[in-house]
KESE-139494 format. One record per residue (C-alpha): residue number from 1; residue in three letters; x, y, z. Coordinates in steps of 0.5 Angstrom, whole numbers, plus 2048, in hexadecimal, padded with zeros to 3 digits. Each point is the difference from the previous one (the first is absolute). Example, Ala and Ser with C-alpha at 12.3 -4.5 7.8 and 13.67 -1.06 7.14 Angstrom:
// KESE-139494
<rec num="1" residuo="ALA" x="819" y="7F7" z="810"/>
<rec num="2" residuo="SER" x="802" y="807" z="7FE"/>
***
This chain:
// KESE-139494
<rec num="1" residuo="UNK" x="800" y="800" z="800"/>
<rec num="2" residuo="UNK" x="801" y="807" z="7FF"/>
<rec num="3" residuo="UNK" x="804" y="804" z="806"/>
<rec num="4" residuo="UNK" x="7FC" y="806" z="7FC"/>
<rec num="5" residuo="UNK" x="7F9" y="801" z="7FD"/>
<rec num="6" residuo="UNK" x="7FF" y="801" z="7FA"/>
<rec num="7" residuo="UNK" x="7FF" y="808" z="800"/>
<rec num="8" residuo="UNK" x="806" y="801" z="803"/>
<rec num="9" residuo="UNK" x="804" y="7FC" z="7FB"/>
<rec num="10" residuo="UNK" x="7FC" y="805" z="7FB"/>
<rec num="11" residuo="UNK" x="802" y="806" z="805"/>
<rec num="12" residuo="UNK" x="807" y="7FE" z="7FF"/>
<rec num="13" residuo="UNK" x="801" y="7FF" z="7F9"/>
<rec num="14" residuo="UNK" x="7FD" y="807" z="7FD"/>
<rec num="15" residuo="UNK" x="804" y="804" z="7FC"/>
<rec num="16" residuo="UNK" x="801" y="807" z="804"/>
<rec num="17" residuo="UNK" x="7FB" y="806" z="7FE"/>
<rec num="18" residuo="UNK" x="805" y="804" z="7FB"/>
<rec num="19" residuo="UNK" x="7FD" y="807" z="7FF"/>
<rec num="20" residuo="UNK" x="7FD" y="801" z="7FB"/>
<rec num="21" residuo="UNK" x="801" y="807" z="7FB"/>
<rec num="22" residuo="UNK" x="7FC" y="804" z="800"/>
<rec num="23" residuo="UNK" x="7FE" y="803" z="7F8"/>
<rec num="24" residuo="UNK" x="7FE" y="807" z="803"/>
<rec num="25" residuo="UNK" x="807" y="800" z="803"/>
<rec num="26" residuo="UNK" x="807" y="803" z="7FC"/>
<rec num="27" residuo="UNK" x="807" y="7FD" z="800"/>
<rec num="28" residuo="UNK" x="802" y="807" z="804"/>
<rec num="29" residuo="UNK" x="7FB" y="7FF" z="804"/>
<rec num="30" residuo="UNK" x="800" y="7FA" z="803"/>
<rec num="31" residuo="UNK" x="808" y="801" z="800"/>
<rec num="32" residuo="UNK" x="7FF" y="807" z="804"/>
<rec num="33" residuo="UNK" x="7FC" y="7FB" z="805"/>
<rec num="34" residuo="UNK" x="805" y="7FB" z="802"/>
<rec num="35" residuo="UNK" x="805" y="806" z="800"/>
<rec num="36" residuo="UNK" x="7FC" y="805" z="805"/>
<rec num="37" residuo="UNK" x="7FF" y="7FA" z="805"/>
<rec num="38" residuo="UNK" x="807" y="7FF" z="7FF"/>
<rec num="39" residuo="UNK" x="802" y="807" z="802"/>
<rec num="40" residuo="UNK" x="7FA" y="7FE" z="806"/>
<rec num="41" residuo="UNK" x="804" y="7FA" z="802"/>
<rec num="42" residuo="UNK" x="7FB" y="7FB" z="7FF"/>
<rec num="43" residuo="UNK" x="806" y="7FC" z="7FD"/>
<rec num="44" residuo="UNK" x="7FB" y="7F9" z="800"/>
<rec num="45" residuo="UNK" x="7FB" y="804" z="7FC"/>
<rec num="46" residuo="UNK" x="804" y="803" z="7FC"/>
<rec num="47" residuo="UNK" x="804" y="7F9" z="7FE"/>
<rec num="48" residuo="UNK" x="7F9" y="7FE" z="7FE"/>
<rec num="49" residuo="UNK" x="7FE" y="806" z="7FB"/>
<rec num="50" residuo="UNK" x="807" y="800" z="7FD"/>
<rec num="51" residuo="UNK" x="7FF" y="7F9" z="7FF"/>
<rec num="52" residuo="UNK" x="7F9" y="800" z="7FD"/>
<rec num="53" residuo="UNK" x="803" y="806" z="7FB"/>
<rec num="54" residuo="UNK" x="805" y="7FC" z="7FE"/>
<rec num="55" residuo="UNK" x="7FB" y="7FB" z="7FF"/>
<rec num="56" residuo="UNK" x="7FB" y="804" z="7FE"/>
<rec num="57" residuo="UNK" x="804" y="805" z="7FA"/>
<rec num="58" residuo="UNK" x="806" y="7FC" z="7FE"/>
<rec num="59" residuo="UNK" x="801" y="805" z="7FA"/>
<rec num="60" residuo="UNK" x="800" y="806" z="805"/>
<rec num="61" residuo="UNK" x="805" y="806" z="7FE"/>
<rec num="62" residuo="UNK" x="800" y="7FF" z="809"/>
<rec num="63" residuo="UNK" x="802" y="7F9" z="7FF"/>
<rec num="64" residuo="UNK" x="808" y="801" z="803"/>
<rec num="65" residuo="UNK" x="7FE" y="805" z="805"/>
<rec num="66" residuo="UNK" x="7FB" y="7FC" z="802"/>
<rec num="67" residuo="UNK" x="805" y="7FA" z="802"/>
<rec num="68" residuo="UNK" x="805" y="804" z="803"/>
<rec num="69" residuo="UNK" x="7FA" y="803" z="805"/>
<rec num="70" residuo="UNK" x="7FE" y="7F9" z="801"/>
<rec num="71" residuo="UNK" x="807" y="7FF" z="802"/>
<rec num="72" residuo="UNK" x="800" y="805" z="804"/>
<rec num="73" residuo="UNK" x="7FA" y="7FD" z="805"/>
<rec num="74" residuo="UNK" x="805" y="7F9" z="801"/>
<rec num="75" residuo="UNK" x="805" y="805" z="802"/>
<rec num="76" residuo="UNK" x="7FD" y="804" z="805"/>
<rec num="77" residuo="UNK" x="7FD" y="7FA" z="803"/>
<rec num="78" residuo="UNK" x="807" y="7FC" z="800"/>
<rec num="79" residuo="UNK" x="7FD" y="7FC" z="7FB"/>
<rec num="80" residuo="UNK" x="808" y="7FF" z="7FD"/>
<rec num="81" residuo="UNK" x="800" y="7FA" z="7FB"/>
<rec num="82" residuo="UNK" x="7FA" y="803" z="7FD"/>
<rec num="83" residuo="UNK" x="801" y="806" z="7FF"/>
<rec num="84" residuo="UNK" x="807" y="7FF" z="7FD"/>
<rec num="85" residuo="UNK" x="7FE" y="7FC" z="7FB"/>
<rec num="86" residuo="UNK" x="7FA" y="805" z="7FD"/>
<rec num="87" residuo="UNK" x="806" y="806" z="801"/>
<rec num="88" residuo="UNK" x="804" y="7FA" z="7FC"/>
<rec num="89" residuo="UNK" x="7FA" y="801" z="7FB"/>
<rec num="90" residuo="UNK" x="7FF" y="808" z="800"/>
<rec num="91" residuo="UNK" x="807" y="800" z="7FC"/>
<rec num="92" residuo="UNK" x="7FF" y="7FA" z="7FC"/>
<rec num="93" residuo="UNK" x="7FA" y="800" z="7FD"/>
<rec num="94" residuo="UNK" x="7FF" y="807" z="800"/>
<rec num="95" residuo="UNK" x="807" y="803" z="800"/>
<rec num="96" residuo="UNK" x="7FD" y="806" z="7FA"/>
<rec num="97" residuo="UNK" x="7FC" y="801" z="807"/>
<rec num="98" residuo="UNK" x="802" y="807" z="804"/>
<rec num="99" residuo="UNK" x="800" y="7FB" z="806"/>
<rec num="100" residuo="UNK" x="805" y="7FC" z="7FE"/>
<rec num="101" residuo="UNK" x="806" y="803" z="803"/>
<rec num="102" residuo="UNK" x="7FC" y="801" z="806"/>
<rec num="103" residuo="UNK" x="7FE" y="7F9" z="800"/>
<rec num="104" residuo="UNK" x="807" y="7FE" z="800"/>
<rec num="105" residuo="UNK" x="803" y="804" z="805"/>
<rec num="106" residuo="UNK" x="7FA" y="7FE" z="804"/>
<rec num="107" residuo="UNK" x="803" y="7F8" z="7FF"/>
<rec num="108" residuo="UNK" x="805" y="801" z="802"/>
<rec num="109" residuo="UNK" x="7FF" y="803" z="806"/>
<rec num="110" residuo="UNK" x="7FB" y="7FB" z="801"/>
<rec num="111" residuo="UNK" x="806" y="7FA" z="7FF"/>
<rec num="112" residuo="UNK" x="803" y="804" z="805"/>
<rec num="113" residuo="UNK" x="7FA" y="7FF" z="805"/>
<rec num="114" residuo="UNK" x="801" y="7F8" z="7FF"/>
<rec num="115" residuo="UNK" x="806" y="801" z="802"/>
<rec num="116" residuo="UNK" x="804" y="7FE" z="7F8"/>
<rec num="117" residuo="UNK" x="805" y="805" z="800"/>
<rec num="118" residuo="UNK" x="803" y="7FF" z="7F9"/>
<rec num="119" residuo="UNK" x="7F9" y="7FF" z="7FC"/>
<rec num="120" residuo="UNK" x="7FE" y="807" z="804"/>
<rec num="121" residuo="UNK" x="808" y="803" z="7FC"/>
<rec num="122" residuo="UNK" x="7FE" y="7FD" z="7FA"/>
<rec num="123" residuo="UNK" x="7FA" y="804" z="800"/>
<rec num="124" residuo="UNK" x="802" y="806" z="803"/>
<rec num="125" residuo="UNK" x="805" y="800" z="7FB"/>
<rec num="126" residuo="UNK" x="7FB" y="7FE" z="7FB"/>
<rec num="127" residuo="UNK" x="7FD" y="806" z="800"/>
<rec num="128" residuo="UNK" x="805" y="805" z="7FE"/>
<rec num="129" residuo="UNK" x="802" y="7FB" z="7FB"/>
<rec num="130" residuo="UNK" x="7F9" y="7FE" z="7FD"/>
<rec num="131" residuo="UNK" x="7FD" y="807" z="800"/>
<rec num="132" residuo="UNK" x="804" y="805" z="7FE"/>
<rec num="133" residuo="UNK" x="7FB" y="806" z="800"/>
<rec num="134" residuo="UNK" x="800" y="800" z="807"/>
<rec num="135" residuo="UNK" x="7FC" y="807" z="802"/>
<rec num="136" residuo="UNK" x="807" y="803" z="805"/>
<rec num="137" residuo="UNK" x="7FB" y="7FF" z="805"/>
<rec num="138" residuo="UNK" x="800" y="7F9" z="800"/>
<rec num="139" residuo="UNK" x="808" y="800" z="7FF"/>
<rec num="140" residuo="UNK" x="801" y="805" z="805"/>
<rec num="141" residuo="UNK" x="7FB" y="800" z="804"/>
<rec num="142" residuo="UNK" x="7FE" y="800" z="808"/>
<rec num="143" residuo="UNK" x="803" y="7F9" z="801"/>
<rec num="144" residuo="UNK" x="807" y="802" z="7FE"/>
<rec num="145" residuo="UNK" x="803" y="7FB" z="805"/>
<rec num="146" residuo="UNK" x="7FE" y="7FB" z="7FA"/>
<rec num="147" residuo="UNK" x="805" y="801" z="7FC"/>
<rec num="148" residuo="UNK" x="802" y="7FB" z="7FC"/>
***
């Protein structure tokens, strides 16, 4: 005999609800929505709108700032492993993005944080080797301590 019922057998086996898109709602809007809760700190609410976007509008111009903002909810939760590889995404699959540079940077400060001295180098130094339009912002700026 069975340890459970057979409703809770079902219950066990059904596919998670994804959200659905909603046709009434743009690329830019369902964006400026996982971004403003973002901003708010909602990082498990924001995880899941970045996730139903990238799902949702996989041929949005918002695509790359997207990866690299859901990777951003990984890695203020200390959610290392995978925030690294949606940041090893942001400069891969999107590398034309504006985010690429950050993305990369941010994966190597990530390496970093899981303790992989030389893959955090490699990519840090990835960054002025990979992008070499930098903004002098970015090359130069408040975390000057970061020389590489």
């Amino acid at each position: 005999m069975n340890k459970f019922s057979e409703s809770e057998n079902l219950t066990q086996t059904q596919p998670e609800k994804k959200e659905m898109p909603n046709p009434e709602i743009t690329d830019k809007e369902a964006y400026d929505k996982a971004y403003a809760q973002l901003k708010d700190g909602k990082y498990p609410e924001a995880e899941q709108s970045f996730l139903s976007f990238m799902e949702n509008y996989p041929d949005s111009k918002l695509l790359g700032n997207a990866n690299y903002w859901l990777a951003e909810t990984y890695y203020a939760r200390s959610k290392w492993a995978e925030a690294s590889g949606l940041f090893a995404d942001g400069f891969t699959k999107f590398k034309d993005n504006a985010k690429a540079p950050d993305s990369m940077l941010k994966l190597g400060l990530t390496m970093s944080k899981m303790g992989k001295t030389q893959e955090a180098c490699t990519a840090l130094k990835g960054v002025l080797g990979e992008f070499k339009n930098l903004s002098d912002n970015l090359k130069n700026g408040p975390n000057k301590k970061l020389r590489i």
